[in-house]
N, C-alpha and C positions, 0 to 999 in steps of 0.2 A: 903444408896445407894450401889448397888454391882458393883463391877469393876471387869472385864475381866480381868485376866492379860496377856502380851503380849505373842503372843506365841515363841517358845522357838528355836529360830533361830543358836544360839550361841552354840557349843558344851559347855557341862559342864568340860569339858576336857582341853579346848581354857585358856589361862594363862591369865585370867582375875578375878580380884575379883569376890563378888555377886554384887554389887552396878556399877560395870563398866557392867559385863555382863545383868542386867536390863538393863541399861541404854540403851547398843546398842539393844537388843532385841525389845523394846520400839520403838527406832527410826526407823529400818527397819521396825517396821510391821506397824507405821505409814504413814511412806514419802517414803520408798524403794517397798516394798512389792508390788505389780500390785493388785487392785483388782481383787478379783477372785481367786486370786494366793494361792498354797496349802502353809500352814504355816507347812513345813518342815523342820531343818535340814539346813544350807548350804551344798552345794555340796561338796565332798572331795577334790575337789581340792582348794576350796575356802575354807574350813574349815582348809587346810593344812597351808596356807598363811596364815591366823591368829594364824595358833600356833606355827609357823616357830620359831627357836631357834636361839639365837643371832647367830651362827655359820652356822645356816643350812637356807640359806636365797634362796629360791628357785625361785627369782626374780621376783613373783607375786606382783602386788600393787593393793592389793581390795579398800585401800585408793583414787589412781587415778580418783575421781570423785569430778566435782566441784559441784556439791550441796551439798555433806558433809559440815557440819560442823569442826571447826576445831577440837574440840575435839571427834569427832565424826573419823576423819583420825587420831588421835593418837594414841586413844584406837587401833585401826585396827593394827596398827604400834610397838604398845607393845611387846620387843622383839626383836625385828630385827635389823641388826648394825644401826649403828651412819647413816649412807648416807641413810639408806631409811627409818629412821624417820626422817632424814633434808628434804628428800622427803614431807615424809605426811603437813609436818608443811607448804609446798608451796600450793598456791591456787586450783592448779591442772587443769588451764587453757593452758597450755603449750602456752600461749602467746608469748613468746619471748623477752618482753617487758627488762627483766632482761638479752638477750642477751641471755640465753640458753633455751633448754626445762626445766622442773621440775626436771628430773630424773639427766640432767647433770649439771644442778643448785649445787643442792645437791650434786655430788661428786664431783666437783669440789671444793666446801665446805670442805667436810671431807677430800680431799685431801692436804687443805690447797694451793690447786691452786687458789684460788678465795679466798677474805679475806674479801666482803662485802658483809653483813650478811642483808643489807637492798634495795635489789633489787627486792624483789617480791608485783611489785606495787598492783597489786590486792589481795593481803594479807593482806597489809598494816602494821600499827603497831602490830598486832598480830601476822602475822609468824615471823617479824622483831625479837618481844621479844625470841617467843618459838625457833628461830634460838639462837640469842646470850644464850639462858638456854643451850641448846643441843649443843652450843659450849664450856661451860663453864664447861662442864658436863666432856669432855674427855681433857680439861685441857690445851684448848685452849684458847687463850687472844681474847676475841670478838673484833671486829671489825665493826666498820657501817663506810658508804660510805661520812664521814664528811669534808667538805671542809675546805678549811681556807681560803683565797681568790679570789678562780680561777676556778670553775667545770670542766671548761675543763680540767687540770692538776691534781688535786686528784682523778676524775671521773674513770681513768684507770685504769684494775686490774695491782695486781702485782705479774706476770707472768714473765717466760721465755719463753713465746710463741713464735712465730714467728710475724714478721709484721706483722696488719691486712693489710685489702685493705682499702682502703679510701669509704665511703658509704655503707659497708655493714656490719656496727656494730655501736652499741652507740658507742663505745669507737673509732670508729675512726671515724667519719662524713665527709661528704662532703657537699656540698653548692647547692642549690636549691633557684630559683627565685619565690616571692609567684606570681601569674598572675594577680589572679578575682577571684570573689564571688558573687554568687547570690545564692538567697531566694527559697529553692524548696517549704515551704509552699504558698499558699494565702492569703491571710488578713481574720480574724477570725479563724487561727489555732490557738490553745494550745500552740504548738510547735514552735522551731524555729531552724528551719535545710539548713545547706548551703552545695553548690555546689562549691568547691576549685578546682582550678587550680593552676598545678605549672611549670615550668619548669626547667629540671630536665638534658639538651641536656650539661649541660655546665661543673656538677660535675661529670658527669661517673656514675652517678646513674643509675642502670638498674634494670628490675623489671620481674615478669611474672605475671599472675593474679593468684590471692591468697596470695599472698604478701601484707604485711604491710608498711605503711612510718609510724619512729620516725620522730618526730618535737622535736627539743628543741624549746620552747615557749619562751614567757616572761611574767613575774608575771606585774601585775596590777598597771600602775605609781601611779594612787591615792592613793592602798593599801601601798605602797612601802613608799607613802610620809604620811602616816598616824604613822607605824610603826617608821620612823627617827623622828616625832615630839612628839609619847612616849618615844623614848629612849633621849630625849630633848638635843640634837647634831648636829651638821651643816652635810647637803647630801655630803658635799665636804670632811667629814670628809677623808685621806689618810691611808687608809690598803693594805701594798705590793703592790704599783702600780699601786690601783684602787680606784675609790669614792668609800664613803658608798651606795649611789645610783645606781652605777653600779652594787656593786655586787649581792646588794637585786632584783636588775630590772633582773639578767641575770643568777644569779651564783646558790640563793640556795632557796630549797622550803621554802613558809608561811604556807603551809598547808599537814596536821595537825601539830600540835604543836609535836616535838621528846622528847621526853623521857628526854634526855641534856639539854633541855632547861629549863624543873622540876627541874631538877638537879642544874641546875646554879642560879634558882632563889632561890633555898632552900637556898647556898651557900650564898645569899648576904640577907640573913629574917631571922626572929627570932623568936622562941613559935609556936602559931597555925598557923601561917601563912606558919615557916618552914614546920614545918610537914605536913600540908594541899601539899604544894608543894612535900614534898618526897613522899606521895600517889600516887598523879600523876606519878611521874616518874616510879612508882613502877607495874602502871597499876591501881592500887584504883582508884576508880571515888566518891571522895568526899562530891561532891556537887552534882551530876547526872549529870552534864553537860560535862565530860568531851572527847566526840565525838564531840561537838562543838566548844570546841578549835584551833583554830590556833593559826600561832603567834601574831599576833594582838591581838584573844579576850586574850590571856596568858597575855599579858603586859598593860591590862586592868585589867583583875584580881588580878595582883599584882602590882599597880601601884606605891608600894611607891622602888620596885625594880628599881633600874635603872643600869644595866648592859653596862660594858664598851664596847665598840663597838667591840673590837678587841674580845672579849670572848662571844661576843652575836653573833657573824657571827661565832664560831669555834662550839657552842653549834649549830647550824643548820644543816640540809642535804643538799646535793645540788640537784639543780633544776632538775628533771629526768626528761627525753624524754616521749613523748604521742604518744602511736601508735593508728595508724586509718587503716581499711580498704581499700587498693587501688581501688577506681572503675571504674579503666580505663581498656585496654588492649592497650599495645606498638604498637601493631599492627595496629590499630585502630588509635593513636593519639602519632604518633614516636615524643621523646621529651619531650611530655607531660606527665602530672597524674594527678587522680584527686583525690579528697576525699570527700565522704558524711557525716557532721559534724554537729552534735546535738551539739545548745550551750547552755551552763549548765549556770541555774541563779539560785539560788536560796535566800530564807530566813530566817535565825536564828536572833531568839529575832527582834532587829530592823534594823540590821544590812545585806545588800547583797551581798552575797556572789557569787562569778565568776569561773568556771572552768577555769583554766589557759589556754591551749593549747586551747579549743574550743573558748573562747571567745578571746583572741590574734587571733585565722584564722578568727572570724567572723567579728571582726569591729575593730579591731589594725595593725593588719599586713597591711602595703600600697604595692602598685601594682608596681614592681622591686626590693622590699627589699629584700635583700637577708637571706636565712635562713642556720641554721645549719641542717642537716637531713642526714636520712640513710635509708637503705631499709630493711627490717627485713625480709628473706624468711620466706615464710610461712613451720610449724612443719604440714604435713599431711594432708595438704587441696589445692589440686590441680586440677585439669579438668584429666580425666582419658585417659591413655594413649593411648586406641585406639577412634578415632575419633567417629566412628561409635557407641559407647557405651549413652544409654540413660541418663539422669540427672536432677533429681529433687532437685530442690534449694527452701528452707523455709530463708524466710528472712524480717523478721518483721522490719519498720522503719529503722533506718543506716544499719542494717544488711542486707540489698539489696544490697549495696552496691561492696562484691567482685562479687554478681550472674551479675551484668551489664559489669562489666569486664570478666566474664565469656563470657557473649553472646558477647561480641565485638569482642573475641577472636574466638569464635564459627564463627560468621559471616566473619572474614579474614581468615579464614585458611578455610573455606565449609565443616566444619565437618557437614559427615551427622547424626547425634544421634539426637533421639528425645531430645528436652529442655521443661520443666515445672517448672514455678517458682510459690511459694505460696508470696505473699508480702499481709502487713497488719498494717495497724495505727487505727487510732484515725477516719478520717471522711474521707470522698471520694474528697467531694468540695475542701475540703485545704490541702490534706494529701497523695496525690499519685502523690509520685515522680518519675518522670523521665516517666511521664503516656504518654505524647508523643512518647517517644522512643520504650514504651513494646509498645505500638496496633500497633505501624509499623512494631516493628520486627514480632508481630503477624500473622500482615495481610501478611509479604513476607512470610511466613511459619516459620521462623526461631525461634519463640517461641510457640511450641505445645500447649502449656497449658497455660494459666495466669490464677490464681486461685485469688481472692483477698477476706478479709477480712478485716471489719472496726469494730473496737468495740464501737463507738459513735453514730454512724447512727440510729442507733435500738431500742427499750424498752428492750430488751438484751443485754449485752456486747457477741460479736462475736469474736472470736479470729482465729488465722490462723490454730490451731490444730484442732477447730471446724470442721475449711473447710477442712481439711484434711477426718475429720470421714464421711463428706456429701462424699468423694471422694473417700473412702476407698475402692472398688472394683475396683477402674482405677488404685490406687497407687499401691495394691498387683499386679497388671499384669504388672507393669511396673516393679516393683521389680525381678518378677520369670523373667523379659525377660534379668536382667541383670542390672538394672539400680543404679548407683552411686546416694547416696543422702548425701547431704549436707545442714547444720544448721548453721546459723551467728546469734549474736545476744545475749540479755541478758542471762546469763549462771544459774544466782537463779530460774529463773520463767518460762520465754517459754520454755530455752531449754529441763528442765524436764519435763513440758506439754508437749511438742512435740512427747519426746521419751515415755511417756503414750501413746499418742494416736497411735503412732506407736507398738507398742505393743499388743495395742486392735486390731489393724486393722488386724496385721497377725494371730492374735487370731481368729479373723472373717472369712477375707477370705482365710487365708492359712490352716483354721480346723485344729488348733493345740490347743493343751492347753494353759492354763497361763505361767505354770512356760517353754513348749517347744517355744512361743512367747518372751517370756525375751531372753532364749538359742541363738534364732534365731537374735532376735537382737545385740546379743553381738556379734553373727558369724558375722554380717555385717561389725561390728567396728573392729575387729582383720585384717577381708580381704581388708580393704580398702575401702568399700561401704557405709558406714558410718561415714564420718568428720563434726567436727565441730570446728569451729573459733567462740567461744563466749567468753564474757567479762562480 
């Protein structure tokens, strides 16, 4: 069989071996490249950022993109100081979830102004590792964000900052009342997605639309009491102050199982069973199974471990904040916020598994409990600053959720801009939420477009980029008249279809080429026309 090889994207020049420069070559012309698109060359200024010299760092991140892979942002990275390859190694979701963006994550890192190495939730344990290597590397003492009894209290960086404000950072919280919940599907959805209320009049909590709420959660009483009856010790056991119960209920994550925790079973095993454990901790996935780990199935799998309670809580991380979506506007419901919240079930081997935070908002939290929580402003996804400017919002399933606070926001203040929201699930009958509220804002005028897309309905699966390409001569004229667009949502799969079909579209109707289509879309993202809030 003859194979193409890919073509040759990567200067021979770029400070990459042959086996790294394949590699990337490979993967851009498979997932990057636009169909259509001439296999040239990168541009010089992008070919300059890859061959940038640890001294000559010209503040380009070709990295900066979350569909990369992670080694796929290393290789890009090859070179460059210490802080922007702490960069690459981050998700590149600028979520804020870790409290900064990407780029001030990372120097704050090499600063040594920040000393926890394991804040980038949507990384997970792989930026966690390639962080402490690239800490290790300039001869710094790694650090992860390990509690000992109390999250609230190790949870802080250690800084000479300045005060925070109370609610507008993990690290300082303020207090939020959960309200209610209801069910935005039907009965015979798929899915199971809630409508949160909180209020929020009491902690100083303020917000704009665009903006995220952290939840500190709480992990799952069953699981909690499943884990103290492996480690075969009373929940009353006392660590500094607190049950064992408590602090597994409140203080540190179960899931996935850290690296320390490999470490400390190795520590108390012996023969194959050690070394199966130092694997683990090593990153080896011995058995295959080792993305299914938590700490639970950990202390299943080595059950003749029994770890003393004090050094099984110090071997864990602590419980970190979940951000969601805000999708309210202040203006709209002073006081209040809401949130649109997929609750996560699922199942490994025999065993079901619970997303923390979604499943605590969906059937744990009771109506007056008080929570801990903060407001995350949002990193470059805001309603744009003149009123009168058009906006088109793609926002599949939860990711509707900041476009609704958009339009509440639109409707209290009378901006007159055109609004077009693309929204899209699963089925029409159980799966379009908040379908009351868009056909009325429809019908006052105040939502120009509703476009929707269902990928169940059909003998095709439909998606919202579909409906995009049916609408590709309305979007380009909304585009030339000025209009901001915005993407929420899954950051691996739509949001790269989306920005595909966006690309063809101005390919089409803007009569440009492929690679002046890409150009043009990237001009959108640098000016502001272009955000996206995905996860």
């Amino acid at each position: 069989m003859n194979h193409t090889p890919p073509p040759s994207l990567i200067p021979e020049t770029a400070p990459f071996s042959p086996e790294q420069r394949a590699w990337l070559n490979g993967f851009f012309a498979a997932f990057v490249l636009p169909e259509g698109a001439a296999a040239t060359p990168l541009s010089a200024r992008d070919a300059a950022a890859v061959m940038a010299a640890p001294d000559a760092d010209d503040g380009a991140a070709p990295w900066h993109d979350q569909t990369l892979p992670l080694d796929a942002r290393m290789a890009l990275a090859q070179g460059r100081p210490l802080r922007r390859r702490m960069m690459a190694a981050m998700a590149q979701q600028d979520c804020g979830q870790c409290g900064y963006d990407c780029e001030r994550y990372a120097e704050a890192l090499a600063t040594g102004a920040e000393t926890r190495l394991n804040l980038c939730a949507p990384g997970g344990k792989d930026t966690a590792r390639m962080l402490k290597a690239l800490a290790a590397e300039q001869g710094a003492a790694p650090k992860s964000d390990t509690p000992k009894t109390d999250a609230r209290k190790t949870d802080a960086p250690k800084t000479d900052a300045p005060a925070l404000i109370p609610g507008r950072s993990r690290d300082a919280p303020a207090t939020a009342v959960f309200l209610s919940r209801r069910r935005l599907n039907t009965e015979g959805s798929e899915k199971e997605t809630w409508h949160v209320e909180c209020d929020v009049s009491g902690g100083g909590l303020d917000y704009r639309p665009g903006d995220s709420f952290g939840v500190f959660a709480q992990n799952h009483p069953g699981l909690v009491d499943q884990i103290i009856a492996m480690l075969g010790v009373s929940h009353v056991t006392q660590l500094r102050g607190k049950t064992l119960r408590e602090i597994l209920l409140g203080d540190v994550s179960l899931a996935p199982a850290p690296d320390a925790l490999f470490d400390l079973i190795s520590f108390l095993t012996g023969g194959a069973t050690r070394e199966k454990a130092r694997r683990l901790a090593q990153g080896d996935d011995p058995d295959g199974d080792a993305k299914a780990l938590d700490v639970l199935a950990v202390l299943q799998k080595f059950p003749n471990a029994r770890p003393h309670p004090e050094a099984f809580i110090e071997a864990l991380e602590p419980l970190q904040p979940r951000l969601y979506s805000i999708s309210s506007s202040p203006r709209a419901t002073p006081g209040r916020l809401s949130l649109t919240v997929d609750a996560v079930r699922y199942v490994v081997g025999q065993r079901k598994r619970l997303g923390v935070a979604s499943t605590f908002l969906a059937e744990r939290a009771a109506p007056g409990e008080t929570l801990r929580a903060y407001v995350q402003s949002a990193h470059n996804f805001s309603l744009p600053e003149r009123p009168e400017t058009p906006i088109i919002m793609i926002g599949p399933g939860t990711g509707v959720a900041p476009f609704r606070a958009f339009l509440q926001e639109r409707a209290a203040t009378r901006a007159p801009g055109k609004n077009w929201l693309f929204f899209g699930h699963q089925r029409s009958a159980h799966d379009f939420f908040y379908a009351h509220e868009f056909e009325a804002m429809k019908a006052t005028g105040l939502l120009t477009r509703l476009s929707l897309a269902w990928s169940r309905d059909g003998a095709e699966k439909f998606y919202v980029q579909d409906r995009m390409r049916q609408s590709g001569g309305d979007l380009w004229a909304w585009l030339a008249e000025g209009a901001h667009l915005y993407v929420c949502g899954d950051a691996q799969r739509m949001a790269k279809d989306v920005e595909r079909a966006l690309v063809d579209i101005v390919a089409q109707y803007g009569a440009r080429s492929a690679d002046e289509a890409v150009a043009f879309v990237a001009g959108l993202k640098k000016s502001g026309r272009y955000m996206q809030d995905v996860y």
